[in-house]
N, C-alpha and C positions, 0 to 999 in steps of 0.2 A: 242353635238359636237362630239363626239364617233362615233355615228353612221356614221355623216358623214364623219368623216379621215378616217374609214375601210373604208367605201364605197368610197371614190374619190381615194385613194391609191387600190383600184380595179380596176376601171376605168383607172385610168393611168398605170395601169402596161399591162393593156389589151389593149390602147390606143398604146402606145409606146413599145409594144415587142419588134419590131422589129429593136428596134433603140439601143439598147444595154444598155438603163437606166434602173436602178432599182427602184422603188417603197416600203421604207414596212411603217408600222404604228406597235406604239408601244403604253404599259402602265407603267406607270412608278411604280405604287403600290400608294398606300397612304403614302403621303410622309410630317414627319413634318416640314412645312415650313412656311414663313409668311404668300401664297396665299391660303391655305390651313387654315388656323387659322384664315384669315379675312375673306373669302368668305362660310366654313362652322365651323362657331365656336362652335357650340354643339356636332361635329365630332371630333374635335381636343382636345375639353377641354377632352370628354370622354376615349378618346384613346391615349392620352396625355403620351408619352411614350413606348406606344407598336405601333408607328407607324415607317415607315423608316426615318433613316437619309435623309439630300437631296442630300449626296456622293450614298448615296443606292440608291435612286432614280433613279437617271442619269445614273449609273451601265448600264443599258442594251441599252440606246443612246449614250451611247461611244464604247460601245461594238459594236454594229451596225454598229457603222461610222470606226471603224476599220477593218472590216470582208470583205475578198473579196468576190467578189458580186456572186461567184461560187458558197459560199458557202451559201448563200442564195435565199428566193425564193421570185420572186417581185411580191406585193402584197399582200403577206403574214402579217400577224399580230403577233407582236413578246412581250413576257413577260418574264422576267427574262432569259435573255440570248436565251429563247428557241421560235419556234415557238407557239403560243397557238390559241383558237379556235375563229374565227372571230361572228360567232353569235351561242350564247346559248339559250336552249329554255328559252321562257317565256321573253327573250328581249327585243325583237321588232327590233331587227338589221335587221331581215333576209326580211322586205320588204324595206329598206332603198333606193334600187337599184331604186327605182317606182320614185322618185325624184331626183333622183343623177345629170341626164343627162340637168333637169334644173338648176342647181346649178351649174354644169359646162357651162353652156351656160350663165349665169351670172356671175360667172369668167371672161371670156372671153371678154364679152362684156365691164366689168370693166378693163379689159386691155385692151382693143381694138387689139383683137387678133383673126385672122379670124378663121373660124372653119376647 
């Protein structure tokens, strides 16, 4: 799922320049939470305590949602408050883009929204 919200939050911010919306994608950190404790429970029981709060969590998607858009960049990928790097080696982010434009065109087609 990562790969693809940087990669469609690319797409749209490059879609839509020119229309004065912004775009960004964010991580919230490992955060301890119920979705987190049910969907990887050998992650949670291990770190059980040194993970974030789920006030820490959110910290930088309320941040986001308050910042005028000047001071941001659309499309941009953001952690902890700050910009950070959309794909690192050894990921696999960085061919993400090879599928994107069907993924958006299935979007689309599930709203019934011309291209």
């Amino acid at each position: 799922m990562f790969i693809t919200q940087v990669a469609l939050t690319e797409k749209w911010a490059e879609t839509y320049k020119n229309k004065g919306i912004g775009f960004y994608s964010m991580h919230p950190g490992w955060a301890e939470t119920p979705g987190v404790a049910k969907s990887l429970p050998g992650l949670s029981e291990r770190l059980s305590g040194n993970l974030r709060t789920g006030e820490e969590g959110a910290d930088t998607i309320i941040w986001l949602a308050l910042q005028p858009k000047e001071k941001l960049v659309s499309g941009a990928f953001y952690f902890d408050r700050a910009e950070a790097p959309k794909h690192l080696m050894f990921s696999a982010t960085g061919g993400s883009h090879v599928l994107i434009d069907s993924v958006v065109d299935s979007l689309r087609s599930l709203s019934a929204l011309s291209s």
